[in-house]
C-alpha positions as CSV (number, residue, x, y, z in Angstrom):
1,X,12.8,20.2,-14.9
2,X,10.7,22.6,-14.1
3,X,8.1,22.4,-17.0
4,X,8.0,18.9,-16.1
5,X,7.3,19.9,-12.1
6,X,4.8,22.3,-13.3
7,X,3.1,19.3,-15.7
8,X,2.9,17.1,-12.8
9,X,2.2,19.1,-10.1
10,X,-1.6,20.0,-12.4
11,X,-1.8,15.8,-12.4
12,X,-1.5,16.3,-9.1
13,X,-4.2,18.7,-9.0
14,X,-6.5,16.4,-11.0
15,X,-6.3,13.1,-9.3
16,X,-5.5,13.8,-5.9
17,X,-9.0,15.0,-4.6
18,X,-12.1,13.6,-2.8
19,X,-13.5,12.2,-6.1
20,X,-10.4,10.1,-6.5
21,X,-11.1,7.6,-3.9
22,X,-15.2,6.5,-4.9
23,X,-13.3,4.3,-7.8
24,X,-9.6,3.1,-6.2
25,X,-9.0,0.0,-3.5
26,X,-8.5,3.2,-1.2
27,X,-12.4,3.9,-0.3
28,X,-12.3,0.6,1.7
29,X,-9.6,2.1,4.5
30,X,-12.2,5.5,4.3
31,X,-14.9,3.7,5.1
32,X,-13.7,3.6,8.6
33,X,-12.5,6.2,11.5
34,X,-10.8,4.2,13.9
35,X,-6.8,3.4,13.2
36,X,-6.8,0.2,13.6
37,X,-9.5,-0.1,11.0
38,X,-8.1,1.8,8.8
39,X,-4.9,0.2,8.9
40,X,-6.0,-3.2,8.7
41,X,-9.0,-2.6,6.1
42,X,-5.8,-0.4,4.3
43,X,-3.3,-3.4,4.2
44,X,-6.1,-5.7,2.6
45,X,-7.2,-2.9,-0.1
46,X,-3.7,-3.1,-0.5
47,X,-2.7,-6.6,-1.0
48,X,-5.6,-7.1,-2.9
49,X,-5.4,-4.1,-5.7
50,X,-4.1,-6.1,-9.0
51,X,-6.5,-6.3,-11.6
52,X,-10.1,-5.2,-12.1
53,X,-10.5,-2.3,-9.4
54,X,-14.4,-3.2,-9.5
55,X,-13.5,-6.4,-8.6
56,X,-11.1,-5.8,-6.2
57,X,-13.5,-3.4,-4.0
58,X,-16.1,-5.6,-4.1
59,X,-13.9,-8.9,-2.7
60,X,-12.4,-6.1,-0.2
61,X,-16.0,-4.8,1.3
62,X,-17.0,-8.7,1.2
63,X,-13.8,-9.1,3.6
64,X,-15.2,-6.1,5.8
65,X,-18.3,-7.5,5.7
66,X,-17.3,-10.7,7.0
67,X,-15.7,-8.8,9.5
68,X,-18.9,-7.4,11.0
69,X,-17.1,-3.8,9.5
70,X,-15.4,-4.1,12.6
71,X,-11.9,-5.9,11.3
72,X,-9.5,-4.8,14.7
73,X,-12.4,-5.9,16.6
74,X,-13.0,-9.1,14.7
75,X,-8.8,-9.9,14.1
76,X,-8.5,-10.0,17.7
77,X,-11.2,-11.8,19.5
78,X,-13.0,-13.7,16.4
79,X,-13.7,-17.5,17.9
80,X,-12.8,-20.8,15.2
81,X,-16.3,-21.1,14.1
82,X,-16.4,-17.4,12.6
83,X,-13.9,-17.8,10.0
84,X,-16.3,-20.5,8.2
85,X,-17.5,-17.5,5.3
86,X,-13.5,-17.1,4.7
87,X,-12.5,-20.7,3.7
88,X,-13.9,-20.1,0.0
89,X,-12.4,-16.4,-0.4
90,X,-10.7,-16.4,-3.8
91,X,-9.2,-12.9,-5.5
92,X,-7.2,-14.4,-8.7
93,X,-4.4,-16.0,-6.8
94,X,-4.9,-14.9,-3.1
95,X,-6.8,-18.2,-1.7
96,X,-8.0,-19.0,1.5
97,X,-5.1,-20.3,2.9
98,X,-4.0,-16.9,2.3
99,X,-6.2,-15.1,3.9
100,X,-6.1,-17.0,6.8
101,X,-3.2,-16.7,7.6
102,X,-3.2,-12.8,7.0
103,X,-6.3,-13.2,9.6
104,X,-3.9,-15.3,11.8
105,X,-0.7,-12.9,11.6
106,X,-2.9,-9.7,12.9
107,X,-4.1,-11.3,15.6
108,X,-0.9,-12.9,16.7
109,X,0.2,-8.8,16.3
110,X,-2.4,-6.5,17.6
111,X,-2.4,-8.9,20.8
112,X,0.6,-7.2,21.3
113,X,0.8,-3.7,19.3
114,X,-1.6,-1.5,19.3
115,X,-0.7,-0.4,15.7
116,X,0.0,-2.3,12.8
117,X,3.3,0.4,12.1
118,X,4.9,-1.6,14.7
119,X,5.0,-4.5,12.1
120,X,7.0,-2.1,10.0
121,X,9.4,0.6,12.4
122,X,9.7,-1.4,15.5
123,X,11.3,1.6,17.6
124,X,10.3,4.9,18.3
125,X,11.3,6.4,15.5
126,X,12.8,5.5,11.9
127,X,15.6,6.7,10.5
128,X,17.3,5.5,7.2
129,X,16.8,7.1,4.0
130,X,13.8,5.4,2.7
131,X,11.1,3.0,3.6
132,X,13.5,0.1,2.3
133,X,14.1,-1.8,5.6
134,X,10.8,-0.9,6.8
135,X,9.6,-3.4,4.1
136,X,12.3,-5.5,4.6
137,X,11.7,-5.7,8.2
138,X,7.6,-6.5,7.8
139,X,8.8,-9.1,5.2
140,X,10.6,-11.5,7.8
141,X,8.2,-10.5,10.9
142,X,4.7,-11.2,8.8
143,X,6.3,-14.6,8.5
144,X,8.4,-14.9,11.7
145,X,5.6,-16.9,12.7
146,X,4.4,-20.8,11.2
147,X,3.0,-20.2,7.7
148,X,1.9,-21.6,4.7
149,X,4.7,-21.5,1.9
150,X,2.5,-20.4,-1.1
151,X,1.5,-17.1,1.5
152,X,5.1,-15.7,0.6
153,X,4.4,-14.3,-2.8
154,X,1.2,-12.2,-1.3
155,X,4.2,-10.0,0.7
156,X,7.2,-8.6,-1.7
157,X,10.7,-7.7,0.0
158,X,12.9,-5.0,-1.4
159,X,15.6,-8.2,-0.5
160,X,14.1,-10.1,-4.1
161,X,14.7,-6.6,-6.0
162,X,10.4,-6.6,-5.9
163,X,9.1,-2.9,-6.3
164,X,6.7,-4.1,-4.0
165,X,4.7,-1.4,-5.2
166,X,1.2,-2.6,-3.0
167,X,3.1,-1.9,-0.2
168,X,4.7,0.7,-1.1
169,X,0.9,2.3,-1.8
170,X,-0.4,1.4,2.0
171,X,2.6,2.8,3.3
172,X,1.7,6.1,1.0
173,X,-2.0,5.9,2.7
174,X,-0.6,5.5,5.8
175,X,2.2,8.5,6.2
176,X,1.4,11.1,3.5
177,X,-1.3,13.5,4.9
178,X,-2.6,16.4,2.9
179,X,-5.8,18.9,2.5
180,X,-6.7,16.8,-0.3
181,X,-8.0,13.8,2.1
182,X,-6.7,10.7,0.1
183,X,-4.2,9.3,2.4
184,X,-4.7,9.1,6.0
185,X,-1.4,10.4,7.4
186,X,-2.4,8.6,10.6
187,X,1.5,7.2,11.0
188,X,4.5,9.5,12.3
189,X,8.2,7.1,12.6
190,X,8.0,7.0,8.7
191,X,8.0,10.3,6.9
192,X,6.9,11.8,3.9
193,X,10.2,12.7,2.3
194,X,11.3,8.4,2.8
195,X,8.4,7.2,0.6
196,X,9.0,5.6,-2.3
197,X,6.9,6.1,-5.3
198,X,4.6,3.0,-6.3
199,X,5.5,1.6,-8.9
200,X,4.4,-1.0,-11.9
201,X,4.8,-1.5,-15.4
202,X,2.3,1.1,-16.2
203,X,4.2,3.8,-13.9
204,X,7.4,2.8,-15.1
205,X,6.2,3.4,-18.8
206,X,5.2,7.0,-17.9
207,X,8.3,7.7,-16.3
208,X,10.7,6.4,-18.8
209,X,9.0,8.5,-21.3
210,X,9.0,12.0,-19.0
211,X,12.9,10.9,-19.0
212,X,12.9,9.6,-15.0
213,X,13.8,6.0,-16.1
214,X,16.0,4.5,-18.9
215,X,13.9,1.1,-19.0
216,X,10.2,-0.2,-18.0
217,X,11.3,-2.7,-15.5
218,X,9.5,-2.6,-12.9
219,X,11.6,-3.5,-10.0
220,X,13.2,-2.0,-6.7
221,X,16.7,-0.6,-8.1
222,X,13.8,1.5,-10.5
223,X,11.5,2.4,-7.5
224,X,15.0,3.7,-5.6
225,X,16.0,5.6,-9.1
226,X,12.6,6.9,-9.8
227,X,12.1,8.4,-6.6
228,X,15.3,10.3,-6.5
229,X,14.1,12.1,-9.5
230,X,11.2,12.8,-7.5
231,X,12.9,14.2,-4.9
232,X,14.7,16.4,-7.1
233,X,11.3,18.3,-7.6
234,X,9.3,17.3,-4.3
235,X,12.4,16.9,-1.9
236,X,9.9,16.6,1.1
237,X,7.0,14.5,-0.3
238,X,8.2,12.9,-3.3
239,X,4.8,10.0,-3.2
240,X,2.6,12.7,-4.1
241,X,3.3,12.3,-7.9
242,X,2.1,8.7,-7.5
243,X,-1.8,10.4,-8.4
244,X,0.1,11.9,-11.4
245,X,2.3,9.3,-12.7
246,X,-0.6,6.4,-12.1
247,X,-3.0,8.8,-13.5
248,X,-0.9,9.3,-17.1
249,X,-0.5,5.7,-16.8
250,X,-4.0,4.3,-16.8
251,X,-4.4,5.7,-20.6
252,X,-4.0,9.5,-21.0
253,X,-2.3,10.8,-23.3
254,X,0.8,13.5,-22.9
């Protein structure tokens, strides 16, 4: 275990620095300083980031452009006729109607929150194990409200057994905080040590073959399982080897 915790923590090294972010969904939340901003240009990076990461930065600075780079400010007091540029949004199966009604559910909420982590820990503080009933909590709020059917697949719930691994990401952007810079650490109920580790088919390929997973599924039971074995070398910050783990899985070899 250690050899493994030393072969990691060098990934680590490598991917989770300044020069990490100019290429990954992530530089659209850092192009802003306020939290709302950040939160809200974060949760779209998010829920955008499948396929071509070109592609998906460009559709996300479109969004923020849109937006006036001012997305709290726009969510909440944007009038009917401004949200004519949105109606032909399209990023692979995200549609306008999507959007939206993302557009429509962060209004409805920052008129009453000033923080979006409110949609997630709606106390003042959070205390279970790990982020799973955080994200089963946002699941039924974001659509505690009227909403298009189709929008439902755009927001996974640990409740399907989804990995909900984009989530899972924003909520690593939002909590961890390091030297590094990446993530923004800029939320305090959730903690470090109750992230779960993102994870897809790539991520679960890497970790079956350093011996943290017994299949490639990509689903919650393997986020939860995954994530203990991270907290066996990282008991206090187990997201971290995300940059590693992500990193091996986009093509290195090891």
């Amino acid at each position: 275990m250690l050899r493994i915790k030393q072969f990691l923590d060098d990934k680590v090294a490598l991917y989770n620095r300044p020069a990490f972010i100019e290429k990954d969904p992530v530089c659209i939340p850092h192009s802003f300083t306020g939290k709302q901003d950040i939160e809200i240009a974060g949760l779209f990076a998010a829920v955008l980031a499948w396929g071509n990461r070109t592609t998906i930065i460009n559709n996300c600075r479109k969004l923020m452009g849109w937006m006036d780079n001012q997305p709290h400010d726009f969510i909440v007091n944007h009038k009917e006729s401004d949200l004519q540029p949105f109606i032909h949004f399209a990023h692979r199966t995200f549609n306008a109607t999507d959007l939206l009604y993302f557009i429509q559910f962060l209004q409805y909420h920052y008129r009453q929150h000033t923080s979006l982590e409110n949609a997630f820990v709606p106390g003042a503080d959070y205390k279970y194990d790990t982020v799973e009933e955080a994200l089963i909590y946002f699941h039924h709020y974001f659509f505690s409200i009227e909403h298009p059917e189709r929008t439902r697949k755009h927001i996974s719930t640990p409740a399907r057994s989804s990995a909900c691994k984009r989530l899972n990401m924003y909520l690593r952007w939002m909590v961890r905080k390091d030297k590094a810079g990446v993530d923004f650490g800029i939320w305090k109920k959730i903690k470090p040590r109750q992230l779960l580790c993102p994870l897809d088919v790539h991520v679960a390929r890497v970790a079956e073959r350093l011996g943290f997973l017994e299949n490639t599924k990509s689903n919650w039971n393997n986020a939860l399982h995954l994530t203990s074995q991270l907290r066996m070398i990282n008991p206090k910050d187990p997201a971290i080897y995300d940059y590693a783990l992500f990193g091996l899985g986009m093509g290195e070899r090891f």
